[in-house]
Every structure is written in structure tokens, then in C-alpha cells.
MARLOSE-925138 format. One record per atom (N, C-alpha, C): x, y negated, z. Coordinates in steps of 0.05 Angstrom, whole numbers, plus 5000, padded with zeros to 4 digits. Layout:
# MARLOSE-925138
XYZ...
# end
This chain:
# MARLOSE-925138
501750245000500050005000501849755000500749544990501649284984501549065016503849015029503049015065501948645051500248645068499448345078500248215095503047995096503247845110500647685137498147635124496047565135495947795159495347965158494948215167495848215186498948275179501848335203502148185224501547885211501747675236498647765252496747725241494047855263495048005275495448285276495848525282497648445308499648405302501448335325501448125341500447895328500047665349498047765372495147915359493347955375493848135396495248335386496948515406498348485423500248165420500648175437499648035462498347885453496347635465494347905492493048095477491948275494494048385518496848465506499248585521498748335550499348145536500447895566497447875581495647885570493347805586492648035610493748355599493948595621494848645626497448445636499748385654499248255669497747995662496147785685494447985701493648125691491248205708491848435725494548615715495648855737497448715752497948515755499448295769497848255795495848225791493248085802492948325815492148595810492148765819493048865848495548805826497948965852498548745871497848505867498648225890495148335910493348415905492048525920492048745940493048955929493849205936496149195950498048955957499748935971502348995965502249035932505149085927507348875922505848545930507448325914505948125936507047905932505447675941503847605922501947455925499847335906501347055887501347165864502646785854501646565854501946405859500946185848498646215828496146005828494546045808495445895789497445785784498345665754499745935741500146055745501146335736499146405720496546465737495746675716493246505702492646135697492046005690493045945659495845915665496845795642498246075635497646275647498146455630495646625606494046535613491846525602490946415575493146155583493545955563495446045543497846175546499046265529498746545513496246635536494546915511493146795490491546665499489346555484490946395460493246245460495746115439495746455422497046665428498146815412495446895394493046975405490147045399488846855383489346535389488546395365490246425346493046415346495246485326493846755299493646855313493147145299491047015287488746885299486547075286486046775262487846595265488646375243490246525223492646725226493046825205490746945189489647115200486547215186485147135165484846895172483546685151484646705123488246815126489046665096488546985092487047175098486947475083484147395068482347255074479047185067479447055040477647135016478047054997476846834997474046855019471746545019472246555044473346465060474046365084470746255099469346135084466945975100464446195099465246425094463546645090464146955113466546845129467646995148465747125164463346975172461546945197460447205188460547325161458647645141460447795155462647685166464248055170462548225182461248025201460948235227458048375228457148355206454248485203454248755193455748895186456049175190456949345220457149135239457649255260456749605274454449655261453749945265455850115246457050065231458550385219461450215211462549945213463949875201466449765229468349885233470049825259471849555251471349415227472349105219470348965234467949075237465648865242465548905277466449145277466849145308469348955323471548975308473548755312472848575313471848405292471048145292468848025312466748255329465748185345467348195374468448445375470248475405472048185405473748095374474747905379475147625395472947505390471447285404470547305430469547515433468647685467470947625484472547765474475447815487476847555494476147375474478747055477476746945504473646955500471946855511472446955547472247235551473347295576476247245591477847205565480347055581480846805582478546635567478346315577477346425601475446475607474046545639475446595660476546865655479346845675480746745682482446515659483946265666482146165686480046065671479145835693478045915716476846095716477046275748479246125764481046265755484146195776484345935771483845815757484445445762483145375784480445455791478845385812479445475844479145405865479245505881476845725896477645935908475946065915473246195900474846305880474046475859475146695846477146775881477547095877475347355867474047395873471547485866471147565837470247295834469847305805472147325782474547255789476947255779477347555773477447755795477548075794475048065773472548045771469948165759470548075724471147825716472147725700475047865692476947915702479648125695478448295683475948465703476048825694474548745667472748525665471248615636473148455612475348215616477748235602479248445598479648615614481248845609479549095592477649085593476349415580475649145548474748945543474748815522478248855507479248785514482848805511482749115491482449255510482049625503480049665492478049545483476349655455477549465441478149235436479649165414481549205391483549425421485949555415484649745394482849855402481150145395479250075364479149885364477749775338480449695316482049565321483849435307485049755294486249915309487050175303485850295282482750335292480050515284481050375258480450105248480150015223481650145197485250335203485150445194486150755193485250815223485551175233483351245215480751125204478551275200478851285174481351225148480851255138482851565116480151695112481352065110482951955087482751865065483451845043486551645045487451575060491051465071491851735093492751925084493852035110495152045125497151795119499451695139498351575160495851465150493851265173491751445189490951695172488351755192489651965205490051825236490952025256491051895276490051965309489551875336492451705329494751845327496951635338497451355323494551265308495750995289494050825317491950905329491550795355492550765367493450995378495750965403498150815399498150715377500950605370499950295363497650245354497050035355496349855390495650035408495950055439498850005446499550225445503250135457504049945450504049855424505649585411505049315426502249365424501849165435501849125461501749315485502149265513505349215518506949405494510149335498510949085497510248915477510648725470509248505486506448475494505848345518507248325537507248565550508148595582510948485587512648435560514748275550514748115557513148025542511947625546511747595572509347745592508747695616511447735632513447855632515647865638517447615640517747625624519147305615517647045635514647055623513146915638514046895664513647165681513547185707516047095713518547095703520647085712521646715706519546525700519446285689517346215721515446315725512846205746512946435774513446635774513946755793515647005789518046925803521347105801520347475815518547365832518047685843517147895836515247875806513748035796515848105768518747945772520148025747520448405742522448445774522748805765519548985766517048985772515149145761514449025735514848755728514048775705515748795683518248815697520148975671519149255672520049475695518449745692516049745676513149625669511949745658512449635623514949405623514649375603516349665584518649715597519849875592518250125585516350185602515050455606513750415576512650185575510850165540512250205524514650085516516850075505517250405497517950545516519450785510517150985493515050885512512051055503511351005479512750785464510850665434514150845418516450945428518450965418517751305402516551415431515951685433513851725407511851585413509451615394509751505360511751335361511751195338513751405323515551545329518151795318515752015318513552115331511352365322511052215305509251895298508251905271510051895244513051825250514551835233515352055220516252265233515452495229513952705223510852645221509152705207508352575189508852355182508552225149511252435132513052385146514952545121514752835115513552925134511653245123509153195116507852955108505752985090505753055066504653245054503753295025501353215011501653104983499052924980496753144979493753074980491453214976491253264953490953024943490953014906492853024881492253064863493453104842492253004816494052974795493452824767491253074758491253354766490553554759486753564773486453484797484453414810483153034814484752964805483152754800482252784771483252834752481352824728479453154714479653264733479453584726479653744707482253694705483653814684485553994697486254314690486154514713489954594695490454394682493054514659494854404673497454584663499254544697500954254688501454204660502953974661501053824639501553554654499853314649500853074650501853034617504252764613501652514620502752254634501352094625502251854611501651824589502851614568502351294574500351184583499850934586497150944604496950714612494450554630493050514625492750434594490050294581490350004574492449834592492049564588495749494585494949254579498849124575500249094597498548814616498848744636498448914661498948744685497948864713494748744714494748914734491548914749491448874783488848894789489348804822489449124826489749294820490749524823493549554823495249504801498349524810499149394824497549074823498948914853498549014877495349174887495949054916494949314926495849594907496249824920498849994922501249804919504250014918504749674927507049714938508249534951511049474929512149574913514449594897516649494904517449634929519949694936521049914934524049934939525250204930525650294955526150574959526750764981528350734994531250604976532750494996531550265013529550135001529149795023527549895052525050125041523550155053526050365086528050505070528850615092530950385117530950165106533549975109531149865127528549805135526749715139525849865166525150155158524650315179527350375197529650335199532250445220532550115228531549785211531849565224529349555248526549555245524949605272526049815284526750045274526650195300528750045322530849855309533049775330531849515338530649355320529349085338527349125353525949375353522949375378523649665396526249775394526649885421529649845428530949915422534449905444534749695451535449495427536249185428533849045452531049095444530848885469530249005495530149215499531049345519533749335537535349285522538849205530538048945539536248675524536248455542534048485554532148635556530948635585531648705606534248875605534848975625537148765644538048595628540448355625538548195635535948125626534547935639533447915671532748175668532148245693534048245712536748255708538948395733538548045742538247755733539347645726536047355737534947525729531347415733531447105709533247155685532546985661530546955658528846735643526646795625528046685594530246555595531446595569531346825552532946945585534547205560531847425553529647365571527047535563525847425551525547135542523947015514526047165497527847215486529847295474528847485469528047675495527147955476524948095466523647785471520147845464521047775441522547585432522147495407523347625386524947725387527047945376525048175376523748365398521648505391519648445373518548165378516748085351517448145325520248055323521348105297521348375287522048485299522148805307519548875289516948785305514348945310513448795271513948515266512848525238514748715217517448845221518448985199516449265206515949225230515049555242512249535220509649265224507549365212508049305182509449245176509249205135510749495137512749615140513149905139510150115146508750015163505750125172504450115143503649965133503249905115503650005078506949955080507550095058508250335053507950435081508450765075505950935064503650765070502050855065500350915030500551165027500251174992497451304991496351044972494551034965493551224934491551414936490951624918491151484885489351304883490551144864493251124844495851084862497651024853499151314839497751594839498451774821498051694796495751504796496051374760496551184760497350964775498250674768501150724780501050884789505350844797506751084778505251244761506151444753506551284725505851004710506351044687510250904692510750804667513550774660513750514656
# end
């Protein structure tokens, strides 16, 4: 497939925007449960503020994927069978419950509601995750994509990469919650490392379904194909092969795997000895980098049935 810039930036900004916002909130948690002091409420205020920045980010990239942009408001009317339309509604839900939560904590004496407001930001967060995924685990006909782990990996990424941010954060607004929230960032980290090498590994033992022989039913074992039909390209050669070569795509897959796990793992761990938020903006942002080679590789690995006749001519 042909990756969409539009896309990549959604995908990950929103990801991570969810990641930091369920950091504020296991923060919150555990400063209840007694594992921390409670921070400050400009913590998890203006941290709120900087989810809701990455979440408008994304979902402004979005826009430039819409061919009628002022016609957006149609996505979401398939909501019964269509998990785009489910996105687009969880979307809004979700920014909407973590303005709430900010301002919860701006206020005084609206612990209460601050926890009641978290839990339904947090399970909003996690159907989001679960929709954005869904959009393309469900689909049988990519089989690099339809499989539980394009979820789960759309989950890890983005809690890795959050819990980053919140890291950094915490280690900018409150120094104490730096080492658990390096641990769970790490823990995402390793977990998206684990899951992301199964799916790598089963894309390269995929064998296609189809054939030149079954798409046109024609049962004869060799089947030259001479031409396309037309001179030019179509929105078929553009924006179903990505046309890169094997070398780029592999030069692509061994660069994320080093920008979204060792490398910023080495400065989170530097950050932390150290309670930076430099050197841990450093490795959110270096992970970011990481995470867009990671989804246009998501993307273009993915081969579309099509391209047995539009990538097969000469």
C-alpha cells in the first residue's frame, strides 16, 4: 500500500496523546493508593493540556486525508458496521473527557469526580485504541493487517510512546513519579518490541491467497501479462504499491526498530538516573521519529490483491 503521511501523523500523534493521558491517570492512581505523594494539580491539568495538543495535532493531520474536508461530519454515520465511524465518534468523546479531567484538577475539591472522570477517560482511551486498530485488523483481504496483533500494537505504541511523554513530563512537574514512570514506560516499550518482531515475522511467512490464475479464472499454469489497458497511471498504480525498493523498505524496517526501542530506551534510562526532562523529551522525540518510519513501513508492507496486475506489468 501507498502509506499516507496524513494517516501516520493521526495514528501516532493520537496514540500518543491517549499514552500521556493514562499516565496522568495511573499517576493519580497510585498517589491514592499510597505509592507516591499526590502532585500538584498543575501536573495533571496542564498535563491534560499537552494530551489534548498531541490529539488536536493528529486529528488536524486527518483533515488533509478528506478529499471534501466540509463533508467530514458523514464519517460517522456508519457507526453500526463501520469501525472508521466508530473512531470518529470515540474521537471527540475521548478529547471531551480529558478536557473534563483537566479541569476537574484545576478546581479544588473535585477529587471525586476527577477519579469518575479518569475511569471513563481511560476505558474511552481503550476503545479508541481498539477502533483505530479494528480499522485495519478487519480487513481479511490485507493479511499483513488482519490479525489481533495490528491492535495490540497499535495499543503498545501508543502507551510506549505516551508514558514517555508523561515521563519526561513528570520529571519537568513532579521528580517523584520519574522511576515508576520510567518502569511502565519501559514495560510498553519492551511489550510493543515483543509483539511488533511476532508481527514481523509473520508477514514474512505470509503467502499470497490469490493468484493471476484465481483472479481471472483461468486454471492454465502460466499466464504472461502483456499490458494494462492504458498508457498512463491510474489511482490504482498510485495509491496501491508504495514504489519503493526492498532495499529502502528493509533500510526502513532495521531504522524504527533502533529509533522506537534500544536508542530511546538508553536515554530513558540516562534520563532517569539523572531525573532530566531534556534527555527524556529527547527520547520521546527520537521514539516519535522511530514510530512514523515504524507506521509507513505498517503501511507499505502491506500488499494489496490488486497489485498482482498493476505491479506485475513492465
Amino acid at each position: 500500500m501507498r502509506p499516507a503521511f496524513s494517516v501516520i501523523f493521526l495514528t501516532t500523534l493520537i496514540g500518543a496523546g491517549q499514552g500521556l493521558f493514562i499516565s496522568l491517570y495511573v499517576n493519580e492512581l497510585g498517589a491514592l493508593l499510597g505509592a507516591w505523594r499526590m502532585p500538584a494539580e498543575p501536573y495533571f491539568a496542564l498535563g491534560c493540556v499537552l494530551a489534548l495538543g498531541l490529539l488536536a495535532a493528529g486529528l488536524l493531520a486527518s483533515f488533509f486525508h478528506l478529499g471534501r474536508p466540509e463533508r467530514a461530519w458523514r464519517s460517522a454515520a456508519m457507526w453500526r458496521t463501520s469501525w472508521l465511524s466508530r473512531e470518529v465518534i470515540a474521537m471527540p468523546a475521548f478529547m471531551a473527557a480529558v478536557a473534563a479531567y483537566g479541569l476537574a484538577h484545576s478546581l479544588r475539591g473535585a477529587g471525586d469526580l476527577s477519579l469518575a472522570l479518569g475511569a471513563a477517560g481511560l476505558a474511552l482511551a481503550l476503545l479508541l485504541y481498539v477502533c483505530t486498530g479494528m480499522i485495519y485488523a478487519c480487513l481479511p483481504f490485507l493479511q499483513e493487517w488482519h490479525t489481533p496483533l495490528t491492535v495490540i500494537n497499535y495499543l503498545l505504541f501508543g502507551c510506549a510512546s505516551g508514558f514517555l511523554a508523561g515521563t519526561a513530563w513528570a520529571a519537568a512537574q513532579a521528580p517523584a513519579l520519574v522511576g515508576a514512570s520510567a518502569l511502565w514506560t519501559a514495560g510498553f516499550t519492551l511489550a510493543a518490541l515483543v509483539t511488533r518482531s511476532a508481527s514481523l515475522a509473520r508477514n514474512a511467512r505470509l503467502r499470497p491467497k490469490s493468484t493471476l490464475q484465481t483472479a481471472i479464472g483461468v486454471k492454465h499454469p502460466r499466464i504472461a501479462q502483456k499490458a494494462q489497458g492504458f498508457m498512463g497511471g491510474s489511482f490504482n498504480t498510485r495509491e496501491f504499491f508504495h514504489g519503493r525498493t526492498f532495499a529502502w523498505l528493509r533500510a526502513v524496517k532495521w531504522g524504527f526498530l533502533l529509533a522506537v526501542f534500544p536508542l530511546p530506551l538508553a536515554l530513558l534510562a540516562a534520563g532517569t538516573a539523572f531525573a532530566s526532562w531534556p534527555l527524556l523529551a529527547a527520547a520521546f522525540l527520537l521514539q516519535y521519529l522511530g514510530l512514523l518510519a515504524e507506521r509507513w513501513f505498517f503501511f507499505a508492507q502491506a500488499r494489496h490483491p490488486q497489485n498482482l496486475y498493476y505491479q506485475a506489468i513492465s
